[in-house]
C-alpha positions in Angstrom: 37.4 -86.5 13.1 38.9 -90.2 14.0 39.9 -91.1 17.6 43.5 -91.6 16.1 43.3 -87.5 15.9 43.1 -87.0 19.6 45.9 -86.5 21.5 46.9 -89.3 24.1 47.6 -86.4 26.8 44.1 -85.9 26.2 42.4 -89.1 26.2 41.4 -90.3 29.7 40.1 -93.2 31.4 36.4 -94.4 32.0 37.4 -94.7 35.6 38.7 -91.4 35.4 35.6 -89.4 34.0 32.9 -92.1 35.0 30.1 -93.4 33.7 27.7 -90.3 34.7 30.4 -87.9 33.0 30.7 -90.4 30.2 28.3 -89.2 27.4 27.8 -91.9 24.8 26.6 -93.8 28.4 24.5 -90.9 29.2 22.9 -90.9 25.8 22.2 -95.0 25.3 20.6 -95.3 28.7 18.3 -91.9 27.3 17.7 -93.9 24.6 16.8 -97.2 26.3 14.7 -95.3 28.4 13.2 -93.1 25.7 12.4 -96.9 24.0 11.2 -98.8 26.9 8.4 -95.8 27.4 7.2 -96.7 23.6 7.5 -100.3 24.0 3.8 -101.2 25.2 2.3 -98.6 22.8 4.2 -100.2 20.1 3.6 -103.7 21.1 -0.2 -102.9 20.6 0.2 -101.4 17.4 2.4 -104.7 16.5 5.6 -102.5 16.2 8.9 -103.2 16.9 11.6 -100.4 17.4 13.0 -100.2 14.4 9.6 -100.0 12.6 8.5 -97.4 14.6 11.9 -94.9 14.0 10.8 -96.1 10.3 7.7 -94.8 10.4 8.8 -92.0 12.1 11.2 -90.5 9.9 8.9 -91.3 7.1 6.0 -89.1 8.3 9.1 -86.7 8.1 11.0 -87.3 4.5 8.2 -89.5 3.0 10.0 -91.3 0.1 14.0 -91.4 0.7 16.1 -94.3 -0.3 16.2 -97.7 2.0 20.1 -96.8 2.5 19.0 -93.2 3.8 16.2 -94.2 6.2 18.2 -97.0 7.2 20.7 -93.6 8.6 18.1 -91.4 9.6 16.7 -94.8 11.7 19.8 -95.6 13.1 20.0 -99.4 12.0 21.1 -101.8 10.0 20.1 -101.9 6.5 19.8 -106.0 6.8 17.9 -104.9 10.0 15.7 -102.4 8.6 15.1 -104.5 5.5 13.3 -107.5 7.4 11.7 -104.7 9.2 10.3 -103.2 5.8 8.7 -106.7 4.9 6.6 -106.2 7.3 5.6 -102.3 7.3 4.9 -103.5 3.7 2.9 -107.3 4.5 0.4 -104.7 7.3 -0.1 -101.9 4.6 2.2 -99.4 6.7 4.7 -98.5 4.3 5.0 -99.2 0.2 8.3 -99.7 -1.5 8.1 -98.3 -5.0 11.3 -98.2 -7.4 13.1 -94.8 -7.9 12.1 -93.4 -10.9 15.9 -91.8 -11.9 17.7 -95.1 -10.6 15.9 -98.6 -11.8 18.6 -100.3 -9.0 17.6 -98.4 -5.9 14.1 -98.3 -3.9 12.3 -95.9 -2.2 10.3 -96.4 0.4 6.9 -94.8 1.1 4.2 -94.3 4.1 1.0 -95.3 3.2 -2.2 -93.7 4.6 -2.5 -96.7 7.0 1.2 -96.1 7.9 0.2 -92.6 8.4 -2.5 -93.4 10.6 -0.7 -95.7 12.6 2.2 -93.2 13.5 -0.6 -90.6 14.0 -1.5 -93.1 17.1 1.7 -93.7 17.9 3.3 -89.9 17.8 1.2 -88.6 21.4 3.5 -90.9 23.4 6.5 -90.5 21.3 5.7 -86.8 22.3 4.9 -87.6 26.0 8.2 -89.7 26.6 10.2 -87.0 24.5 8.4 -84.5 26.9 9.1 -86.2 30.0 12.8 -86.7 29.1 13.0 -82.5 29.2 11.1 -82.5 32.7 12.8 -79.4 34.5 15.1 -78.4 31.9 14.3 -75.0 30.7 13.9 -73.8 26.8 17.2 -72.3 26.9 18.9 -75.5 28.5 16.9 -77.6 25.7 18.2 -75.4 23.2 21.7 -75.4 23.9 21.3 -79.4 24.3 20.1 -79.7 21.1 22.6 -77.8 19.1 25.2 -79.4 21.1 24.2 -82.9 19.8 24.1 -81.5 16.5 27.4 -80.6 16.5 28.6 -83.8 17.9 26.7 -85.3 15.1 28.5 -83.1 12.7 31.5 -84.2 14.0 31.3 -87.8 13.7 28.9 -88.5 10.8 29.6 -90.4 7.5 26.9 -89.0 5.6 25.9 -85.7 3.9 22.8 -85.8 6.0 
């Protein structure tokens, strides 16, 4: 879907439907907070936000391209890349080339890397847990298959 397919009669102002109705704004301060709870774990495992969704997806599709975790990550591949040099410089994560395309690199989580999201994944849990406080299985659920199909909706890739 493109925004040009929306109707104008439907498309209302920000001041309208404001910023607690608005839920792109709804979901980045989520986010923000989700990442502000990580931030001091991560610092002490020398981890910046991007490395960290790397390493999480990773202990999840261990060995997809650089252009695919750079989706699943939610960054920029030029991002992501500096990010990789250093995954790669502590041990975390080895890039390896892909064995049915000699131009394109796959990247891999080492048993280090491992070990390090293993420490890290208790407060991912916790912050992801806390985020659900008072919302019942049901509610959670629905959430979740809702933000699915807004992802449906607006993604570029088959994944």
């Amino acid at each position: 879907m493109i925004l040009q397919d929306i109707p104008s009669d439907k498309a209302r102002k920000l001041a309208e439907m404001g910023l607690e109705n608005f839920a792109p704004y709804l979901m980045n301060r989520l986010m923000g907070r989700y990442n502000a709870a990580l931030r001091e774990e991560m610092a002490k495992l020398g981890l910046t936000t991007t490395q960290m969704r790397s390493l999480a997806v990773l202990s999840v599709l261990d060995g997809i391209l650089i252009r695919e975790l750079a989706v699943y990550a939610v960054v920029q591949q030029s991002t992501l890349s500096r990010g990789l040099d250093a995954l790669v410089q502590d041990g975390l994560v080895a890039r390896l080339p892909d064995p049915n395309d000699s131009r394109a690199t796959r990247i891999f989580l080492t048993d280090a890397g491992r070990k390090t999201f293993d420490q890290l994944w208790p407060h991912m849990s916790n912050a992801y847990e806390a985020m659900f406080r008072g919302v019942t299985e049901t509610e959670k659920s629905a959430f979740v298959g809702t933000l699915q199909k807004m992802l449906k909706n607006i993604r570029k890739h088959d994944f």
